[in-house]
N, C-alpha and C positions, 0 to 999 in steps of 0.2 A: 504494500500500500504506500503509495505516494505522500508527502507534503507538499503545504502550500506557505509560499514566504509569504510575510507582512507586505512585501511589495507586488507578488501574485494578488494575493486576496485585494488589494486594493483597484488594481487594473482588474478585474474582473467583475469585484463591486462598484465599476463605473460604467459598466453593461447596464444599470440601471438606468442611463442617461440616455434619450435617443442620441444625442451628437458623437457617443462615443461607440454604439449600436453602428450608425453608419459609417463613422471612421474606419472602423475596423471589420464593419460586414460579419459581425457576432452578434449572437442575443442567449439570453439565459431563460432554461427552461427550469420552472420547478414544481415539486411535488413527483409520486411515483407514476400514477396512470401518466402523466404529458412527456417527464422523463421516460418513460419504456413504448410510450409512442413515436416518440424521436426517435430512440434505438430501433424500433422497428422498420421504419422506412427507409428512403433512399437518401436520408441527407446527412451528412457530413457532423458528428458529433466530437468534439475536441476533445473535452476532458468529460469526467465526473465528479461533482462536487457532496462528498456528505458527513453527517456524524459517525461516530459508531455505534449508537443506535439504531440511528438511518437505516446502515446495511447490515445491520440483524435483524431489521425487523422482515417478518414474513411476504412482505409486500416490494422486497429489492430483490428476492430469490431471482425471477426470470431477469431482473435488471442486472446482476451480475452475469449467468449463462449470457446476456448479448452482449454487456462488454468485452467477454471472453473473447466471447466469438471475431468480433471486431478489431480487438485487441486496442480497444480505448483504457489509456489511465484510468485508475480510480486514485482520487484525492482523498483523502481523510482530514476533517480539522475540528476544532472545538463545539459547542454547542453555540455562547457565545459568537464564535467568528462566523459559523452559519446566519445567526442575526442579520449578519450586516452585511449577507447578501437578500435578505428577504422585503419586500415590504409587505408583507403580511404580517399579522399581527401574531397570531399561530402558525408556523412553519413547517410543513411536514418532515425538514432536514434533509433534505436530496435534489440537487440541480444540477442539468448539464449544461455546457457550452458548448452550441451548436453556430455551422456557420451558413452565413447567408450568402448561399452559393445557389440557390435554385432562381434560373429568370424563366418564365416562363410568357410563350409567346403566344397571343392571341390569334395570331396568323394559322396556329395547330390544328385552331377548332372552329372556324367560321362557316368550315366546307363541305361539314359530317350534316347530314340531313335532319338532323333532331337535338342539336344545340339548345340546350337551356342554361341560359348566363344571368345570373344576378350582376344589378349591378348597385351600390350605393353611394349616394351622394353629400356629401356632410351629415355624416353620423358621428357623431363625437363623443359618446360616452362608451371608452372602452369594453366596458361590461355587457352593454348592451354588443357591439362588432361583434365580441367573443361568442356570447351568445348565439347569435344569426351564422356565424361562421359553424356553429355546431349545430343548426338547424340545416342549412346547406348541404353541409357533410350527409346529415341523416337522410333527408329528402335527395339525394343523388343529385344534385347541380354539378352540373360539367366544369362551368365557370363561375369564379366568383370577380368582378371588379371595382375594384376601391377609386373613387375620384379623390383629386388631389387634394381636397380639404377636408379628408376623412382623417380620425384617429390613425394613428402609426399602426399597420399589423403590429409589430412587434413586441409592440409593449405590454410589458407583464400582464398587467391586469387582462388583457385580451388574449394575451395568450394561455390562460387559468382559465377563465371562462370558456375558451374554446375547446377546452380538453381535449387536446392534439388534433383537431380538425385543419390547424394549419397542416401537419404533414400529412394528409389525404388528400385538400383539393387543387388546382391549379386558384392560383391568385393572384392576382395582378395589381399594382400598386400605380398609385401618382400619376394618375391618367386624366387627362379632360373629356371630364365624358358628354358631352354637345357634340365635342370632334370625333369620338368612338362611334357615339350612337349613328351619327351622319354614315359614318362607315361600315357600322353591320346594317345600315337600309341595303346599302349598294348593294349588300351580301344575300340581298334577301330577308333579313329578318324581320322580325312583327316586335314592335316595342311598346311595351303597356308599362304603364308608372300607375303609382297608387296614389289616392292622395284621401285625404279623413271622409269627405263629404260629398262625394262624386255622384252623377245623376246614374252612374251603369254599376251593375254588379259584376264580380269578377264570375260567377254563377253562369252569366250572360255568353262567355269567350265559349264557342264551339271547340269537342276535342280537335277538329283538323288542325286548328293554331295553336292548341296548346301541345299537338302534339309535332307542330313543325320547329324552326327554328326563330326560337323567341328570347328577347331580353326584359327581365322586369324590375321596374328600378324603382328603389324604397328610398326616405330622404330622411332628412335631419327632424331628431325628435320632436323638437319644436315647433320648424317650420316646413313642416314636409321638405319635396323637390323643389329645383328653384324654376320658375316660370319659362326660362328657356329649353330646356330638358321637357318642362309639360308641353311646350311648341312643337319639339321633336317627336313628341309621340304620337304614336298612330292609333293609342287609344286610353284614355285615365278611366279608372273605375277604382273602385271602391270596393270593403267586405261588407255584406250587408249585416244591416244592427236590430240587433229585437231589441235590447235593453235601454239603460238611462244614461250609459257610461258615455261621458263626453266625445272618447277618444278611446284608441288602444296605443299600449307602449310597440312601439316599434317591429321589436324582436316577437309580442304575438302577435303582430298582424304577417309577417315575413311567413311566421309557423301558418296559421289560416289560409296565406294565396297558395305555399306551396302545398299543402293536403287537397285544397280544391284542384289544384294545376293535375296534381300526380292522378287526379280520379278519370277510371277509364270512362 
């Protein structure tokens, strides 16, 4: 088992920072399920970081067999030093450092005759991204795309939320989506945006569109999509409301269009 200097622990406890996340094209994964989701896929995991409790406990078994396998360090360090890689308040005591080598290219998937691409446009509570990024996952979304003034993937809190749905979907970051969406028309696609109050139900969409190649774009909690994106689309509708609730939080209206989207 590995150490970690006082000047390791420090440069890796500045992975909590986005400017140091991009500098260095690293991010930190923690907890066990997200850590042995990492280990599972195809990306590039650096080290492992934990107590020794961590990896006694019954819940690191298959996380050591992949670092084996892999032949990734394991780090060992204090209970303490673990802290101050956390910003959780409770720690599970286990993180890896993984790196940010996967780009993935939207040019892959515009050509497969049954694309379904999420896309989101200033979403900014990372909890919420996290979330939706694990509703995606579930609901089989081919593509997920982030416009530029959405929350960072990376950031922790998003990526705990997500419980490792980053390393299952293709995702795509820092895009202008006005300029995307212009360019999956050309592709053929059918683009519906959501928005609270809309005269059409998503009920309404025939399976042939839902079952062609379509983009559906959710927007910032707030204030939905922004009005140019609703110009771009070729259709806004709404979930329909039996109840009193004002609104819904985001991330269940996202879970709603995709259950109705996936019905044959």
């Amino acid at each position: 088992m590995n150490s970690l200097s006082q000047q390791q622990l420090k440069h890796t406890r500045q992975l909590l920072q986005k400017k140091f996340r991009v500098e260095r094209q690293q991010f930190l994964v923690e907890g066990f399920h997200c850590v042995e989701e990492a280990l599972q896929s195809d990306w590039n995991v650096d080290m492992l970081i934990g107590t020794e409790n961590s990896y006694a406990n019954n819940s690191a078994k298959h996380i050591h067999l992949l670092s084996k396998q892999k032949k990734i360090p394991l780090v060992e360090i204090s209970t303490q030093e673990i802290e101050k890689l956390s910003d959780t308040q409770t720690t599970q005591g286990i993180f890896a450092v993984v790196d940010k080598k996967k780009n993935w290219q939207l040019a892959e998937y515009v050509h497969a005759p049954h694309t379904l691409i999420v896309a989101f446009d200033a979403v900014s509570d990372p909890g919420n991204l996290g979330a939706m990024l694990r509703t995606c996952d579930w609901f089989g979304v081919d593509v997920v795309l982030l416009g530029k003034n959405c929350v960072e993937l990376f950031n922790p809190k998003v990526l705990r939320a997500s419980m490792g749905a980053v390393f299952h979907l293709p995702i795509v970051e820092e895009r202008n989506l006005a300029v995307e969406l212009q360019e999956f028309q050309l592709q053929h696609f059918s683009i519906f945006s959501t928005v609270a109050n809309g005269n059409r139900s998503f009920y309404e969409i025939p399976p042939t569109l839902r079952n062609a190649k379509s983009v559906l774009v959710f927007g910032n909690e707030a204030h939905g999509i922004s009005s140019e994106l609703e110009q771009r689309s070729d259709g806004v509708f709404s979930i329909p409301k039996f109840g009193k609730a004002e609104s819904l939080n985001v991330a269940s209206a996202l879970s709603a269009v995709l259950a109705i989207w996936k019905m044959k």
